[in-house]
N, CA, C and O atoms as a GROMACS GRO file, in nm:
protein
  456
    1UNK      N    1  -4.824  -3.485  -4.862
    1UNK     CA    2  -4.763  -3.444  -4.736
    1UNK      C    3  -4.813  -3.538  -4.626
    1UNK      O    4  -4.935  -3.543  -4.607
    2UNK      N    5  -4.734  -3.608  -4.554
    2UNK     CA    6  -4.749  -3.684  -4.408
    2UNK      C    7  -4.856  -3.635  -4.301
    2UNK      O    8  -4.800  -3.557  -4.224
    3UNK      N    9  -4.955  -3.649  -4.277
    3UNK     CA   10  -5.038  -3.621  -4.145
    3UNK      C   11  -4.918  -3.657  -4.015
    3UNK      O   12  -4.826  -3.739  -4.014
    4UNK      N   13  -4.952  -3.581  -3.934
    4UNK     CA   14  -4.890  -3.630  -3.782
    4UNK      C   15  -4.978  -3.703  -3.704
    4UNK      O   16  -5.087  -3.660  -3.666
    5UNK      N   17  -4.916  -3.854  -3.672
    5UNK     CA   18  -5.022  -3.928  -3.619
    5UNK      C   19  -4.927  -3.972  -3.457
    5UNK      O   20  -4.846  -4.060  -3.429
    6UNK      N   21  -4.986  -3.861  -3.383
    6UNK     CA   22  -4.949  -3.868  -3.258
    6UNK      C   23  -4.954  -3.998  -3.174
    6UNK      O   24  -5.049  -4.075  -3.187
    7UNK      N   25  -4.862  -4.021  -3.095
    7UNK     CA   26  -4.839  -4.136  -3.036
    7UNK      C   27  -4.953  -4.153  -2.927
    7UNK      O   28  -5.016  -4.055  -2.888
    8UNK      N   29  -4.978  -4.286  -2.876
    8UNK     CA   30  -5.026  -4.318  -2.757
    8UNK      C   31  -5.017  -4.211  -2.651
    8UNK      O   32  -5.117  -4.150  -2.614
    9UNK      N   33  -4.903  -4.191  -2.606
    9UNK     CA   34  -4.831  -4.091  -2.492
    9UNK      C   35  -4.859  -3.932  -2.482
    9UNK      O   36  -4.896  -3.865  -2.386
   10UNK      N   37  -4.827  -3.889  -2.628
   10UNK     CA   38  -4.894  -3.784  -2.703
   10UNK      C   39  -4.990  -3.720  -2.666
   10UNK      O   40  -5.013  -3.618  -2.601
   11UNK      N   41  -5.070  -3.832  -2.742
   11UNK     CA   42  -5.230  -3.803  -2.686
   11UNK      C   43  -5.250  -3.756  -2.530
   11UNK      O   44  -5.286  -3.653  -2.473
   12UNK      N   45  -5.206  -3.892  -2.490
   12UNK     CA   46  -5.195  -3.877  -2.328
   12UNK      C   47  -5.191  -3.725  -2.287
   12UNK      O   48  -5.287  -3.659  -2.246
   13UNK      N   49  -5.059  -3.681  -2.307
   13UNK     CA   50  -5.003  -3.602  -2.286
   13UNK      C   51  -5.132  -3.449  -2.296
   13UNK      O   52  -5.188  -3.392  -2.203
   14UNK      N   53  -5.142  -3.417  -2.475
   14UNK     CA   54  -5.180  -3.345  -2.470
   14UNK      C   55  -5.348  -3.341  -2.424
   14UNK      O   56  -5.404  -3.232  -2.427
   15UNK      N   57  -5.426  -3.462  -2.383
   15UNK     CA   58  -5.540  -3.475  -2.283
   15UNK      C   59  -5.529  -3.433  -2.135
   15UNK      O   60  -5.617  -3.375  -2.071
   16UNK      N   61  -5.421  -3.466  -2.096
   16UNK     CA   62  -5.434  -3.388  -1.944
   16UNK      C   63  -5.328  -3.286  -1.940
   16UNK      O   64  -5.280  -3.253  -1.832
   17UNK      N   65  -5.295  -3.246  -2.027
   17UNK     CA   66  -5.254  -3.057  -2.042
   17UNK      C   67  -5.375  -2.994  -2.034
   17UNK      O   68  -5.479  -2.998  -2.100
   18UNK      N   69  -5.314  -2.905  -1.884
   18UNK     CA   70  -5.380  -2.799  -1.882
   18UNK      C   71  -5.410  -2.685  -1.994
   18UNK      O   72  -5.311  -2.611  -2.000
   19UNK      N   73  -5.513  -2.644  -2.086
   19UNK     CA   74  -5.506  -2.550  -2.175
   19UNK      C   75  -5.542  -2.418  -2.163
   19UNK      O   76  -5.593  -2.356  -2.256
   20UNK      N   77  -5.525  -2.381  -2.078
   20UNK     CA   78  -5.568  -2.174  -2.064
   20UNK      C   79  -5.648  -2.152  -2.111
   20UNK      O   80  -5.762  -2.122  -2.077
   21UNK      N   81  -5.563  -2.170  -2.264
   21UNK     CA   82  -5.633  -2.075  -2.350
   21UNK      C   83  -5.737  -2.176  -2.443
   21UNK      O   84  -5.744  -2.166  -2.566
   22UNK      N   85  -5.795  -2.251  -2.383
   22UNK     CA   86  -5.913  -2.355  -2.411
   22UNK      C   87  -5.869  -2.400  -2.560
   22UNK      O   88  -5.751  -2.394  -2.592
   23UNK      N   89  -5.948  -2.438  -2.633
   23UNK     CA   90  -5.952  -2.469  -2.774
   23UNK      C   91  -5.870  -2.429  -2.882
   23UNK      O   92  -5.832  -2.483  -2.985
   24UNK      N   93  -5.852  -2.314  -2.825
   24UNK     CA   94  -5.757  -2.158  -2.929
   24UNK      C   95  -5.671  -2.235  -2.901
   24UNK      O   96  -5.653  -2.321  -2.987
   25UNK      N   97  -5.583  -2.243  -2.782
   25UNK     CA   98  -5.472  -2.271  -2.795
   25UNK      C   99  -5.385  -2.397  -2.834
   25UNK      O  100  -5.269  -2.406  -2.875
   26UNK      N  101  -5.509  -2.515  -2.797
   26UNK     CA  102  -5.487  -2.610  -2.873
   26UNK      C  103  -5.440  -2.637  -3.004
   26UNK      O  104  -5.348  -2.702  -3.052
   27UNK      N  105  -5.571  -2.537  -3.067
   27UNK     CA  106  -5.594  -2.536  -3.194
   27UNK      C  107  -5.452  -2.500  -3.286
   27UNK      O  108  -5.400  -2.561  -3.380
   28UNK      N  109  -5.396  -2.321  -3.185
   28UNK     CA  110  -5.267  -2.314  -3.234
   28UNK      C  111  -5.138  -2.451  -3.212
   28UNK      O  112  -5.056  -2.508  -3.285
   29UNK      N  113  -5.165  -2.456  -3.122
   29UNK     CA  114  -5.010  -2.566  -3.080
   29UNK      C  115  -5.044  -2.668  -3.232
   29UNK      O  116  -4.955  -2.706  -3.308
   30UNK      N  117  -5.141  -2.688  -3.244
   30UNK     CA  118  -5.096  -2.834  -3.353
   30UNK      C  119  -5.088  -2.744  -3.502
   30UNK      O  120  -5.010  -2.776  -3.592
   31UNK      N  121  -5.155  -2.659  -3.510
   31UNK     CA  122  -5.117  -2.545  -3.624
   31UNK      C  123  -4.986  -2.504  -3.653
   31UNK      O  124  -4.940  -2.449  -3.753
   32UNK      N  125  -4.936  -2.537  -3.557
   32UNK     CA  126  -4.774  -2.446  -3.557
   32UNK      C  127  -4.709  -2.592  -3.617
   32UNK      O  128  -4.639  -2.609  -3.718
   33UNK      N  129  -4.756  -2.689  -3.520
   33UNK     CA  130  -4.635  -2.781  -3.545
   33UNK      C  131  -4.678  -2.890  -3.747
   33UNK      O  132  -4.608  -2.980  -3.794
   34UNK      N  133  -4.793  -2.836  -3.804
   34UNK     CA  134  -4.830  -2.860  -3.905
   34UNK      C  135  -4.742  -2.768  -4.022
   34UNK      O  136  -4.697  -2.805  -4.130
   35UNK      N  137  -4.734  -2.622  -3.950
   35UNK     CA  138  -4.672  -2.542  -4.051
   35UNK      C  139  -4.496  -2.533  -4.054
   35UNK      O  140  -4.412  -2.496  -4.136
   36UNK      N  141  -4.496  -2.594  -3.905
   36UNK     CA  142  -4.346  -2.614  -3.891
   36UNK      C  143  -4.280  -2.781  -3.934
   36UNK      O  144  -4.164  -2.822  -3.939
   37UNK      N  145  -4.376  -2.832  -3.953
   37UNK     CA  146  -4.370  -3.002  -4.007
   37UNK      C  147  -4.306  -3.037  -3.913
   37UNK      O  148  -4.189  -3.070  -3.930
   38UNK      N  149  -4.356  -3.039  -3.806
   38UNK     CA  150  -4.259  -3.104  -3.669
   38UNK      C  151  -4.378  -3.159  -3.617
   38UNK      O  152  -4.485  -3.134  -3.674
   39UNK      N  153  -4.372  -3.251  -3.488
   39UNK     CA  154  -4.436  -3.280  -3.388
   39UNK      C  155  -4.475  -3.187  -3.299
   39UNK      O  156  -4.393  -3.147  -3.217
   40UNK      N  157  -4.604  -3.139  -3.301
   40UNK     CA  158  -4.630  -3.042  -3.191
   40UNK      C  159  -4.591  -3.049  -3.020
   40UNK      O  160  -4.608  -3.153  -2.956
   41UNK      N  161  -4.551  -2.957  -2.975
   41UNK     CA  162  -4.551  -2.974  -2.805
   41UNK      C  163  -4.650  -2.904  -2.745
   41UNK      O  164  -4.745  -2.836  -2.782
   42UNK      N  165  -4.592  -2.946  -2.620
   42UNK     CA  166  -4.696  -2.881  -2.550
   42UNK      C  167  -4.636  -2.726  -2.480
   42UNK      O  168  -4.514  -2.727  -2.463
   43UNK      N  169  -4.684  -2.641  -2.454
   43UNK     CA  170  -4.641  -2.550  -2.460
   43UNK      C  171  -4.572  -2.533  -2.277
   43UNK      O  172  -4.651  -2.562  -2.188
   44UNK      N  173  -4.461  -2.498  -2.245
   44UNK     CA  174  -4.413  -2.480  -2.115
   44UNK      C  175  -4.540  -2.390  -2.000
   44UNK      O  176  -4.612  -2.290  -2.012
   45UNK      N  177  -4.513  -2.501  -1.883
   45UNK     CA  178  -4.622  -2.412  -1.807
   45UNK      C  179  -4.588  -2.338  -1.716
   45UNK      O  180  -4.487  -2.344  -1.646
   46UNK      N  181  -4.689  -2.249  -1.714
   46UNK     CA  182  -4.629  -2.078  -1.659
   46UNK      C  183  -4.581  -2.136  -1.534
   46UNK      O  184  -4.627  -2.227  -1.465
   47UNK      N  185  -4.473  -2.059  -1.519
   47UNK     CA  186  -4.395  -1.986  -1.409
   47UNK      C  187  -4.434  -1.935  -1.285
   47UNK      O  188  -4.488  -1.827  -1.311
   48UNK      N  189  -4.439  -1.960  -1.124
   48UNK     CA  190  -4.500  -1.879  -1.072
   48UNK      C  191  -4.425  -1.786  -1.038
   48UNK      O  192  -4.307  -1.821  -1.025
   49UNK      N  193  -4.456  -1.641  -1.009
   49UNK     CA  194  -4.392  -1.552  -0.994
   49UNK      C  195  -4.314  -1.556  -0.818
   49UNK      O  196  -4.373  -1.568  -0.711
   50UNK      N  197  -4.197  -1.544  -0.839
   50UNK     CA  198  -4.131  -1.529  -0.704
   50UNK      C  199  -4.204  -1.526  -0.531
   50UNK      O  200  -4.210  -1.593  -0.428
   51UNK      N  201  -4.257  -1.369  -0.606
   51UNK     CA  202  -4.332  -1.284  -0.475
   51UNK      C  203  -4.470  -1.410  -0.464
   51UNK      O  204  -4.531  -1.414  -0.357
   52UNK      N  205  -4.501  -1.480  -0.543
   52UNK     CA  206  -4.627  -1.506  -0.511
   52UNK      C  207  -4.585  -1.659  -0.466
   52UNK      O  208  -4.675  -1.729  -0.419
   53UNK      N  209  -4.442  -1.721  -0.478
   53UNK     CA  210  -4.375  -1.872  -0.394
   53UNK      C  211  -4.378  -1.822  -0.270
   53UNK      O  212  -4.416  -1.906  -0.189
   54UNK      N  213  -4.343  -1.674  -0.205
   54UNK     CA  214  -4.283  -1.702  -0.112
   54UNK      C  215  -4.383  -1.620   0.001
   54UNK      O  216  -4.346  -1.565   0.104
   55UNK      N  217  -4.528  -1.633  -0.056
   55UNK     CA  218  -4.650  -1.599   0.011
   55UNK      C  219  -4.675  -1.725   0.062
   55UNK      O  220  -4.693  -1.833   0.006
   56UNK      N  221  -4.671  -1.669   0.257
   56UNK     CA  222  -4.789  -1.781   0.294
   56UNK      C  223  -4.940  -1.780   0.276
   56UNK      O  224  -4.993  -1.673   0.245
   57UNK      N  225  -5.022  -1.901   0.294
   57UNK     CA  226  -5.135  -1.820   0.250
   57UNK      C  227  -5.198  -1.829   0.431
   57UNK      O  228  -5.168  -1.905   0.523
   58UNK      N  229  -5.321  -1.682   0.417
   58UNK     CA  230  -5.319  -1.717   0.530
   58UNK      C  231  -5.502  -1.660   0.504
   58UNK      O  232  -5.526  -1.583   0.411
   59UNK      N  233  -5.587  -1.698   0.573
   59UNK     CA  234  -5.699  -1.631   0.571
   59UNK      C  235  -5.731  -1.538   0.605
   59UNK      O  236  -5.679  -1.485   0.703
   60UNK      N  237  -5.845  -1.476   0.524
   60UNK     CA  238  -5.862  -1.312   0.572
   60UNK      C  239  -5.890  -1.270   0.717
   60UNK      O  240  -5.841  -1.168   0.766
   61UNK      N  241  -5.995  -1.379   0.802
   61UNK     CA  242  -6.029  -1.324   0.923
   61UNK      C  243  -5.860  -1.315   0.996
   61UNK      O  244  -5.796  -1.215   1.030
   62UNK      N  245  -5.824  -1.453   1.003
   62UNK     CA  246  -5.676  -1.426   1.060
   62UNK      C  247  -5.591  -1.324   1.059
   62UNK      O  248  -5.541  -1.278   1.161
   63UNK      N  249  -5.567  -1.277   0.928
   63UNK     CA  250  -5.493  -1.165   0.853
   63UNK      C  251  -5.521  -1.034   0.971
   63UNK      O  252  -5.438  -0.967   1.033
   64UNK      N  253  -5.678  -1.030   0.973
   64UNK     CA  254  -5.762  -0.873   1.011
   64UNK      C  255  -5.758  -0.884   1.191
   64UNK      O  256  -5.774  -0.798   1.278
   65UNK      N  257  -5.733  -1.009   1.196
   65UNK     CA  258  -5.684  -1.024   1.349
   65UNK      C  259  -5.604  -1.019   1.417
   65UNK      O  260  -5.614  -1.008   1.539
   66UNK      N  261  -5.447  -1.030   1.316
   66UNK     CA  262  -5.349  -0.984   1.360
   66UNK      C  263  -5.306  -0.861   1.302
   66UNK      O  264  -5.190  -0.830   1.330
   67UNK      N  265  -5.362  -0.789   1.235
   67UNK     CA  266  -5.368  -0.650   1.206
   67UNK      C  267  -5.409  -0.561   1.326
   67UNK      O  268  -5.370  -0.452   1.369
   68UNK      N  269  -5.494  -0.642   1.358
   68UNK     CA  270  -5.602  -0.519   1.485
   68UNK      C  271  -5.499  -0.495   1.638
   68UNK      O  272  -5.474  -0.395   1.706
   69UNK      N  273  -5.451  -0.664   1.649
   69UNK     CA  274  -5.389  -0.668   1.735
   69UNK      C  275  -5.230  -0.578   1.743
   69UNK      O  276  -5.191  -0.522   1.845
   70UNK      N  277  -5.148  -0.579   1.607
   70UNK     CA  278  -5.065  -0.520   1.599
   70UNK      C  279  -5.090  -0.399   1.615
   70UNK      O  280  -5.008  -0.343   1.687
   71UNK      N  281  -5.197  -0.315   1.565
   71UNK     CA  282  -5.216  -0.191   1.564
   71UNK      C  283  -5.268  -0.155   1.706
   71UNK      O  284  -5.312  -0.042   1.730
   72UNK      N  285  -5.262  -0.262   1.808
   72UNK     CA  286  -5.334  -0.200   1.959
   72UNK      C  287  -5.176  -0.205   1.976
   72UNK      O  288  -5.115  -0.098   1.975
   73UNK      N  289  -5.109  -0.322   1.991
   73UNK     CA  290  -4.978  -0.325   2.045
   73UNK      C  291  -4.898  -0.188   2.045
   73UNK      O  292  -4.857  -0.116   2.137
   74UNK      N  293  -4.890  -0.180   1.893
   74UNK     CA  294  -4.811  -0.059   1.851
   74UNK      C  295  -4.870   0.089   1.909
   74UNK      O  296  -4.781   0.174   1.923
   75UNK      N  297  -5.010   0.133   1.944
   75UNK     CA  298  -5.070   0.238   1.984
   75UNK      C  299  -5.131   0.194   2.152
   75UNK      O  300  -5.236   0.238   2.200
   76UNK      N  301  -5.040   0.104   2.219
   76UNK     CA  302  -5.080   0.062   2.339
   76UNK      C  303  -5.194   0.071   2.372
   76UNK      O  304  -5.225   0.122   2.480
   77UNK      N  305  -5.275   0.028   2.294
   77UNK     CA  306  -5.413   0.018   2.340
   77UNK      C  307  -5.521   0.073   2.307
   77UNK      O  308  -5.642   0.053   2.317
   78UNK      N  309  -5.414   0.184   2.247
   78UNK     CA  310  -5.570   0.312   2.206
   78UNK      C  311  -5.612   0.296   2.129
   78UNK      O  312  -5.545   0.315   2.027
   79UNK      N  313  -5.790   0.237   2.109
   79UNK     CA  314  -5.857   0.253   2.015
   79UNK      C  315  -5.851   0.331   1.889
   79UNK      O  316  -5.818   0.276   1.783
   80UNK      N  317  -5.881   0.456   1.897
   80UNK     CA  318  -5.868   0.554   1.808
   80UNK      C  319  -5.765   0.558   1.713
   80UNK      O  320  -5.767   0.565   1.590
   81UNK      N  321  -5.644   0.553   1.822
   81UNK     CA  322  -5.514   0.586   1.713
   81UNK      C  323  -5.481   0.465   1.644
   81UNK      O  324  -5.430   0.478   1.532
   82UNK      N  325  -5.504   0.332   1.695
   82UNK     CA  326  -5.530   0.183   1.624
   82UNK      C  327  -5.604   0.197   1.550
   82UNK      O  328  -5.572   0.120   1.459
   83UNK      N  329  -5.697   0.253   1.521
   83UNK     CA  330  -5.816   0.275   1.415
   83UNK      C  331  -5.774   0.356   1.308
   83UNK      O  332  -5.823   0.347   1.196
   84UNK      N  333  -5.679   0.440   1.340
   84UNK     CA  334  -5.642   0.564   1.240
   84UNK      C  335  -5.523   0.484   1.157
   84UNK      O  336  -5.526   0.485   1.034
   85UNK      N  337  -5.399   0.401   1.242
   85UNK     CA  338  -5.315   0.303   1.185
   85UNK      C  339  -5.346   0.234   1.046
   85UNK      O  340  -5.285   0.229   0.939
   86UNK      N  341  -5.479   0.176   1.098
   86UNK     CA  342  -5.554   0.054   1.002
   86UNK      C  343  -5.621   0.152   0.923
   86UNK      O  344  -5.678   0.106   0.824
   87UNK      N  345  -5.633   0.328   0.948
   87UNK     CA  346  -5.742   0.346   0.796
   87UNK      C  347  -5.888   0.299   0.820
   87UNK      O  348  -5.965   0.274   0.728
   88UNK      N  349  -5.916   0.291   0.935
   88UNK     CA  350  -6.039   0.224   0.934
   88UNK      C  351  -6.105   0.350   1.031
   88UNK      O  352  -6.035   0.423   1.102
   89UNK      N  353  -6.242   0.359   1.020
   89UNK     CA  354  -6.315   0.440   1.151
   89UNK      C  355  -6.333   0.416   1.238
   89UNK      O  356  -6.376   0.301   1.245
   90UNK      N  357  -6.320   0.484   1.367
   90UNK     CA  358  -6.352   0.442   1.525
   90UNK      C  359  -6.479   0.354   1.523
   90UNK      O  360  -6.517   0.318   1.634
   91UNK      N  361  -6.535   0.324   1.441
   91UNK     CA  362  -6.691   0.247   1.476
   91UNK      C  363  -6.621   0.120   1.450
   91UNK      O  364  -6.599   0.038   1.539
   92UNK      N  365  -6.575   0.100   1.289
   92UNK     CA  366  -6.540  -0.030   1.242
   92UNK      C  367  -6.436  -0.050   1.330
   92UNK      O  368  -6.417  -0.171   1.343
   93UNK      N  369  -6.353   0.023   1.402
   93UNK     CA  370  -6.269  -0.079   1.507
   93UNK      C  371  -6.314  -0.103   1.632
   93UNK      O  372  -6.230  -0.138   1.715
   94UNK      N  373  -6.458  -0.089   1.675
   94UNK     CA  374  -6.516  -0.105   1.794
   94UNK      C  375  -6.552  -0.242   1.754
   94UNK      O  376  -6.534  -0.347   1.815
   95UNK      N  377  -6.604  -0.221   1.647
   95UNK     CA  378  -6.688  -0.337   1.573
   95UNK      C  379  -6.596  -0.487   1.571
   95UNK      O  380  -6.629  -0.599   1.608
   96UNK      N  381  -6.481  -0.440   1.517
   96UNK     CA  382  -6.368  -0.516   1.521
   96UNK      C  383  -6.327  -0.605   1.672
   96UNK      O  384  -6.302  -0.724   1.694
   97UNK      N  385  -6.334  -0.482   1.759
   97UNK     CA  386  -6.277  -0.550   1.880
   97UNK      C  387  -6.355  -0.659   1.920
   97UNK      O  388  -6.315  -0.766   1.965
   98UNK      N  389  -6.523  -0.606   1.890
   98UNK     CA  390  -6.615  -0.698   1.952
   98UNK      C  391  -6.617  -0.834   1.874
   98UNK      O  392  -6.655  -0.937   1.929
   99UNK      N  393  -6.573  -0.831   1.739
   99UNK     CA  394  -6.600  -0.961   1.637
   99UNK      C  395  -6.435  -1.019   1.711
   99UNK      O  396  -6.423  -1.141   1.702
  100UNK      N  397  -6.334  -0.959   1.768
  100UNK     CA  398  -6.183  -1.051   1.805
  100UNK      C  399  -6.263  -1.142   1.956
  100UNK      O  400  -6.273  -1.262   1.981
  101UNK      N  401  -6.304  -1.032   2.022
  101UNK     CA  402  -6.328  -1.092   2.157
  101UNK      C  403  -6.464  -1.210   2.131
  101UNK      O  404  -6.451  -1.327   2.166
  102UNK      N  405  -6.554  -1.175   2.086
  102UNK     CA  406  -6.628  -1.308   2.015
  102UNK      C  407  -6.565  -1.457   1.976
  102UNK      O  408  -6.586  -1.562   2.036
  103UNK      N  409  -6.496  -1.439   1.877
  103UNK     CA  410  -6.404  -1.528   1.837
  103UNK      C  411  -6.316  -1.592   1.909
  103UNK      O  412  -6.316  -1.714   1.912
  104UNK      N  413  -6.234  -1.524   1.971
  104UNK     CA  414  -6.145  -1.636   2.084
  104UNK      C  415  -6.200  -1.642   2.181
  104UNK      O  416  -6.278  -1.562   2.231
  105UNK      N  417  -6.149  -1.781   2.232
  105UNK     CA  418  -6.190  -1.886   2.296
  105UNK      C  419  -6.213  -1.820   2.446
  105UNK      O  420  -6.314  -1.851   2.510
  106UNK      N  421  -6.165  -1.774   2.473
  106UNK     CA  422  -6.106  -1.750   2.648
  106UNK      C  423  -6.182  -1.556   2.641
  106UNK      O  424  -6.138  -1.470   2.717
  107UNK      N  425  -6.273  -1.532   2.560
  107UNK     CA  426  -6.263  -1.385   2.532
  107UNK      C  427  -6.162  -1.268   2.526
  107UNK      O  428  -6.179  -1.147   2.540
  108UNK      N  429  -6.035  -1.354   2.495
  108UNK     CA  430  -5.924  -1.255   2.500
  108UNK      C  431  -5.870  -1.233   2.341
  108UNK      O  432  -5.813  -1.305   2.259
  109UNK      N  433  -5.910  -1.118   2.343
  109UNK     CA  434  -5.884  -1.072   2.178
  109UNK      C  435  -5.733  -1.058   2.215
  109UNK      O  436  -5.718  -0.968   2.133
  110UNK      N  437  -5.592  -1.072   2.277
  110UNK     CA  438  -5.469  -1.099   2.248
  110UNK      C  439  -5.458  -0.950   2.279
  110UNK      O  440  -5.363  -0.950   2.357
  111UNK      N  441  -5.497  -0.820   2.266
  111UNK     CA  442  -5.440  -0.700   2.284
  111UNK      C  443  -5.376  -0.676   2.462
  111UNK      O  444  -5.281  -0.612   2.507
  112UNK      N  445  -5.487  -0.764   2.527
  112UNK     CA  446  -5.481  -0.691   2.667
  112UNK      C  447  -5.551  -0.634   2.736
  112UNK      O  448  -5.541  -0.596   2.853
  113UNK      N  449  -5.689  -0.622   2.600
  113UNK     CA  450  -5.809  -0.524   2.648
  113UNK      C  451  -5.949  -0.662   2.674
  113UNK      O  452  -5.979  -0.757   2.602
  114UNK      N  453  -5.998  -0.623   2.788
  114UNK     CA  454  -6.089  -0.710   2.835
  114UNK      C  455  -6.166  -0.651   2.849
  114UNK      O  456  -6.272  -0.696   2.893
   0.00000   0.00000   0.00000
């Protein structure tokens, strides 16, 4: 029976394929294509899922900054009920206000509250 003696390119190929599934999967891909007497491939690479193309990415402090701010907007201001919005406790959104107004430049955490 013929060994498969992979090409130049081949090689190439399957050296800078990414492998997941480390060794295993290597190991299968040329297993298959031994038992199938074919030239092994490389296996198609995953897919990204929709919801996760059409995510911007954005960082967490950012994220928690325009959270805080939406939730003053939307409860005009009021601490408390901004705090209750977010699920969070009146302390952690005191805490909050003081880490927004820290952070920007001009001490204006964007709500309105100085």
């Amino acid at each position: 029976r013929p060994r498969w003696k992979p090409s130049a390119e081949t090689l190439r190929q399957f050296c800078e394929y990414h492998w997941p599934g480390n060794i295993r999967q290597l190991g299968h891909v040329i297993e298959q294509g031994y038992v199938l007497d074919c030239e092994p491939r490389l296996p198609e690479p995953p897919q990204r899922r929709a919801s996760e193309a059409a995510l911007p990415f954005i960082d967490l402090a950012q994220l928690r900054r325009a959270a805080v701010r939406q939730a003053l907007r939307a409860t005009r201001g009021h601490k408390g009920r901004a705090a209750r919005l977010l699920g969070v406790h009146a302390n952690t959104m005191t805490r909050l206000l003081a880490q927004l107004r820290r952070d920007e430049p001009n001490g204006d955490d964007g709500s309105g509250l100085s």
